[in-house]
Backbone as CSV, one residue per row, in Angstrom:
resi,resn,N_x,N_y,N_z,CA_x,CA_y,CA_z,C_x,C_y,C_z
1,UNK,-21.781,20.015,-24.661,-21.692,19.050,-23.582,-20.239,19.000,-23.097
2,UNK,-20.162,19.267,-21.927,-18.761,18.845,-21.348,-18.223,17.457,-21.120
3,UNK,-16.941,17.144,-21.331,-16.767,15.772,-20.829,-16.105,15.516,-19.433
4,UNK,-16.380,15.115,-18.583,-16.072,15.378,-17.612,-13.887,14.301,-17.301
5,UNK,-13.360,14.907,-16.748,-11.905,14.517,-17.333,-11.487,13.916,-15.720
6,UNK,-10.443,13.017,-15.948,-10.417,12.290,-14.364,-8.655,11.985,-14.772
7,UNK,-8.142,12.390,-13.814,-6.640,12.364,-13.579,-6.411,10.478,-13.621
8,UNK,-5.352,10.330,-14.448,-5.185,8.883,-14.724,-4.336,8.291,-13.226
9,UNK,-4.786,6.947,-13.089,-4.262,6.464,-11.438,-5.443,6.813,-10.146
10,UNK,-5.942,7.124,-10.424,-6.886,7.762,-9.521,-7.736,6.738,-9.205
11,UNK,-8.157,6.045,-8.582,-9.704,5.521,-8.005,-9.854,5.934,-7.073
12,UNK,-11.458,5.976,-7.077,-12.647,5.897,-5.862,-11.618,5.350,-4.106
13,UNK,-12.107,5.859,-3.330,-11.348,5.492,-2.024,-12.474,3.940,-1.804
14,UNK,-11.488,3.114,-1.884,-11.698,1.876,-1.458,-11.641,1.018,-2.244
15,UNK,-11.366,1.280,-3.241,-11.330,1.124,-5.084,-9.877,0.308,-5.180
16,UNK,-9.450,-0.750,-5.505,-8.080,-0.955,-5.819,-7.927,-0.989,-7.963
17,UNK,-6.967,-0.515,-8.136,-6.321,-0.480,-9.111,-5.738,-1.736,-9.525
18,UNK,-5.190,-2.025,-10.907,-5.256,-3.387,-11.236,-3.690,-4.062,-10.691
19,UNK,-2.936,-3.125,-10.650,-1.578,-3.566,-9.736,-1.986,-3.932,-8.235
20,UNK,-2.785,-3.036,-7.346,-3.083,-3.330,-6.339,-4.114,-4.830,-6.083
21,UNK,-5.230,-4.754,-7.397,-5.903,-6.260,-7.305,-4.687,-7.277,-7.019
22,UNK,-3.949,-6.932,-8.460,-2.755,-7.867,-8.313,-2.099,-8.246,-7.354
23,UNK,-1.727,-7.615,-6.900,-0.506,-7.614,-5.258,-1.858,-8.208,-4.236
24,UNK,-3.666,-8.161,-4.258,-4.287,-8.576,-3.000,-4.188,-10.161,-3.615
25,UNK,-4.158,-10.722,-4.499,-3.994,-11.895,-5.016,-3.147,-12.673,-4.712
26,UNK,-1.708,-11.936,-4.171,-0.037,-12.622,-3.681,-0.628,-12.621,-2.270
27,UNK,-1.517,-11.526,-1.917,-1.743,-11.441,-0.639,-2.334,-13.005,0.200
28,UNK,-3.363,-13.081,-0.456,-4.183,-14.308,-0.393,-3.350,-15.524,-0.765
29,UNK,-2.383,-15.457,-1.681,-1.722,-16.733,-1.715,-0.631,-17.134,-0.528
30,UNK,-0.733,-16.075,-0.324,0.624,-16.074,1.117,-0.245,-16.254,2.278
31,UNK,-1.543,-16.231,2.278,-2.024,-16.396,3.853,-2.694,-17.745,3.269
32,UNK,-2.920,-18.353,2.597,-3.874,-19.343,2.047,-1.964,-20.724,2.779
33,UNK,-1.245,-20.199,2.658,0.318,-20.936,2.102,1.015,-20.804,3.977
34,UNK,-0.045,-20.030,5.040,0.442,-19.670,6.405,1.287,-18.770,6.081
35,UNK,1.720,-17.893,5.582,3.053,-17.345,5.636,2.411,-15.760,6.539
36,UNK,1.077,-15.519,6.364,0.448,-14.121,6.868,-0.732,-14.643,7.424
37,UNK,-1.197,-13.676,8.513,-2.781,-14.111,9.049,-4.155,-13.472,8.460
38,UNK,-3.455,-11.973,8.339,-4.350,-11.195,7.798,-3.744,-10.218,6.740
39,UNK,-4.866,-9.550,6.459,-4.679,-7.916,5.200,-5.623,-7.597,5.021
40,UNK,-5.764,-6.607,4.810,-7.067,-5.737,4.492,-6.755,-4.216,3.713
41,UNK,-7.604,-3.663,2.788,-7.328,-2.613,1.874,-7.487,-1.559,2.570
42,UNK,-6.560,-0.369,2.613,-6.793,0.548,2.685,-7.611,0.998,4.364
43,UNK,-7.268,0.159,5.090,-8.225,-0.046,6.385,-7.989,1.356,7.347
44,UNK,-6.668,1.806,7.223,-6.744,2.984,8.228,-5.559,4.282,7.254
45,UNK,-5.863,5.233,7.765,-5.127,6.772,8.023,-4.130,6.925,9.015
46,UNK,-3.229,7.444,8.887,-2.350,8.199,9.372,-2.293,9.574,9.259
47,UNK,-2.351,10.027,10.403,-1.972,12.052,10.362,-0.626,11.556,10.454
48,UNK,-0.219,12.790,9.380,1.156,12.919,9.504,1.542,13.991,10.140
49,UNK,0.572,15.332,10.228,0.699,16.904,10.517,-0.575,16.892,10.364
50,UNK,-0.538,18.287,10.839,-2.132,18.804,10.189,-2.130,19.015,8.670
51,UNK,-3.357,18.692,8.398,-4.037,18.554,7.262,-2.827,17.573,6.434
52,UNK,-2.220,16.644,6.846,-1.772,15.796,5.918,-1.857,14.379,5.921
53,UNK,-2.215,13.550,6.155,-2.451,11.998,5.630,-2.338,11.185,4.781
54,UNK,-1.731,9.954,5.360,-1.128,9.159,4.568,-2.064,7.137,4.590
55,UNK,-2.455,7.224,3.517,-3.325,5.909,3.502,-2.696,4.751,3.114
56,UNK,-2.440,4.186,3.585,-1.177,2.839,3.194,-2.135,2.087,2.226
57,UNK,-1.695,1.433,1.185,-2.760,0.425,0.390,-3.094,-0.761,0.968
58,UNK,-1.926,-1.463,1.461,-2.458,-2.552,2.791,-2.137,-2.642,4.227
59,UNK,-2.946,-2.986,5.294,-2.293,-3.086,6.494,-2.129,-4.841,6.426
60,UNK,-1.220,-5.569,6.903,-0.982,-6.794,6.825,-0.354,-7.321,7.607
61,UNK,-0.735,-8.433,8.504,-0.205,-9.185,9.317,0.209,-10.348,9.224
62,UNK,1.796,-10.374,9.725,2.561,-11.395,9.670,2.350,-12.852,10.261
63,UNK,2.750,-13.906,10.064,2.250,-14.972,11.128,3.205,-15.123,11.967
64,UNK,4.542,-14.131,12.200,5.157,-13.710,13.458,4.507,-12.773,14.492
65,UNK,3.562,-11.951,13.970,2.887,-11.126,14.969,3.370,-10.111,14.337
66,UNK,4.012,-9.575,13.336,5.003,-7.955,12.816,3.595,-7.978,11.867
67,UNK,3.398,-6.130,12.500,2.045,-5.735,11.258,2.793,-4.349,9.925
68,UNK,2.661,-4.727,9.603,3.232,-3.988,8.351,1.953,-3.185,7.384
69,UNK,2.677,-1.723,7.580,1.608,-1.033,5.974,2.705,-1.417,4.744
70,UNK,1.732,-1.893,3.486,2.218,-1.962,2.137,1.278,-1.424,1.147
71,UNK,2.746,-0.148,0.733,2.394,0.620,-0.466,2.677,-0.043,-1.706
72,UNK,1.332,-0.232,-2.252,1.720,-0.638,-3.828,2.215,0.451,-5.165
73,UNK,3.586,0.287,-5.659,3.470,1.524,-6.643,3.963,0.621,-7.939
74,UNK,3.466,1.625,-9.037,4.049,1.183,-10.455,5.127,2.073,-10.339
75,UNK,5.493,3.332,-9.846,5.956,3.672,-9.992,5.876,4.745,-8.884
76,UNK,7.134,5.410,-8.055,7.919,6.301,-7.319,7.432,8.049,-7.729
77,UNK,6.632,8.674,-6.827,6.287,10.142,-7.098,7.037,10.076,-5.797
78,UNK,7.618,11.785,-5.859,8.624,12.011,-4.846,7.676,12.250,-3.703
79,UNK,6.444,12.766,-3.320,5.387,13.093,-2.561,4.901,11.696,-2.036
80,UNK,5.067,10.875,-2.656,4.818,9.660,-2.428,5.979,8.752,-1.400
81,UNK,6.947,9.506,-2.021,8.168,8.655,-1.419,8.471,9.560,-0.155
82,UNK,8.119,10.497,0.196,8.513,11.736,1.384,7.347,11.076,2.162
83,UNK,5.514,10.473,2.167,4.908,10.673,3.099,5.163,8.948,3.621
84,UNK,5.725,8.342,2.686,6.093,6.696,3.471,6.841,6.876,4.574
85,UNK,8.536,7.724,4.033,9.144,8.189,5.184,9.349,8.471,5.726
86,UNK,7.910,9.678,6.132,7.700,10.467,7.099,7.059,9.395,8.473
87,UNK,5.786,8.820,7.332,4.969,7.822,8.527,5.340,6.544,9.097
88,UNK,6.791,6.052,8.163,7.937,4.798,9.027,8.950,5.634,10.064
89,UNK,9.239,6.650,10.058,9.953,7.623,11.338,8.718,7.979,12.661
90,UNK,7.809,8.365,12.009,6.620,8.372,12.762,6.046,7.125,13.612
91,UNK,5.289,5.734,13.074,4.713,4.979,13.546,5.790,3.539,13.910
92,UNK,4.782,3.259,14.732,5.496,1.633,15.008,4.931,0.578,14.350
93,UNK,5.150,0.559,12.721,5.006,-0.377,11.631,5.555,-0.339,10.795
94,UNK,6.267,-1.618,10.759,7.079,-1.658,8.880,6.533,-1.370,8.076
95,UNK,6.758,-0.661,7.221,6.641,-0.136,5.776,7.327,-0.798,4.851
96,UNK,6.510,-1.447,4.053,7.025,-2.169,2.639,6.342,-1.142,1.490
97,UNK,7.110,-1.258,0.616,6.798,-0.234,-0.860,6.938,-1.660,-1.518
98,UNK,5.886,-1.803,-2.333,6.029,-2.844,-3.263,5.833,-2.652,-4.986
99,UNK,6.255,-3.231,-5.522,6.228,-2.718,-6.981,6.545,-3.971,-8.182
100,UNK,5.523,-3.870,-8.762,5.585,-5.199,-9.831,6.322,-5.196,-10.808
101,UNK,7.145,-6.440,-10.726,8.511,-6.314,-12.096,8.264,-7.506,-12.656
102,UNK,8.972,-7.849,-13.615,8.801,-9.126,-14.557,8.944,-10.153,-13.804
103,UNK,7.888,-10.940,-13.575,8.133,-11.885,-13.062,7.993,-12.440,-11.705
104,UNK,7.330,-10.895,-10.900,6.847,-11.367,-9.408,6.885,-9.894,-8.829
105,UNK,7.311,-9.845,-7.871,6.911,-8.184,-6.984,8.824,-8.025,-6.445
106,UNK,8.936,-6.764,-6.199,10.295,-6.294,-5.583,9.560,-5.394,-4.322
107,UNK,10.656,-5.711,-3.282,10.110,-5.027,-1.938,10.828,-4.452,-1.176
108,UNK,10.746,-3.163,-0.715,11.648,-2.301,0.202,10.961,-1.577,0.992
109,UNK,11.722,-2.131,2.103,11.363,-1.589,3.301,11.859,-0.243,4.035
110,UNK,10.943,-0.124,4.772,11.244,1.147,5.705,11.559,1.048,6.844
């Protein structure tokens, strides 16, 4: 019998991971608090080139009107960090990279 083997980090497309549950949870407390109107997972694609695309983990709207994609990471892959900066030179939306540290989230923008 084979066991079938699955690259760790990986979910299903539409699937959030338990950092990402985490971070939709701040999400909801910040629009529950007015500070955002909306968010939603994983809602759209970006071509970056052919055959390359980039799926932001949230699209999210400000209660200034500024819509922002936010990437959730535990951690920085350089492929990861090249297609954020490709698609904040590219599009007309802030890019936040977000990442959970002791004690709350750290955030950098694009």
């Amino acid at each position: 019998m084979h066991k079938r083997i699955l690259a760790l980090g990986r979910m299903k497309k539409g699937e959030m991971n338990k950092t990402e549950a985490a971070y939709a949870g701040y999400l909801e407390a910040q629009k529950i608090a007015g500070k955002l109107v909306w968010y939603e997972f994983e809602p759209i694609t970006l071509r970056l080139a052919n055959r390359t695309s980039y799926t932001p983990d949230f699209l999210v709207l400000r209660d200034d009107g500024v819509l922002e994609c936010h990437e959730v990471k535990g951690f920085w892959r350089d492929d990861a960090k090249v297609k954020t900066k490709i698609a904040a030179e590219k599009f007309p939306f802030r890019f936040v990279v977000i990442r959970k540290v002791k004690g709350g989230w750290d955030f950098e923008e694009f």
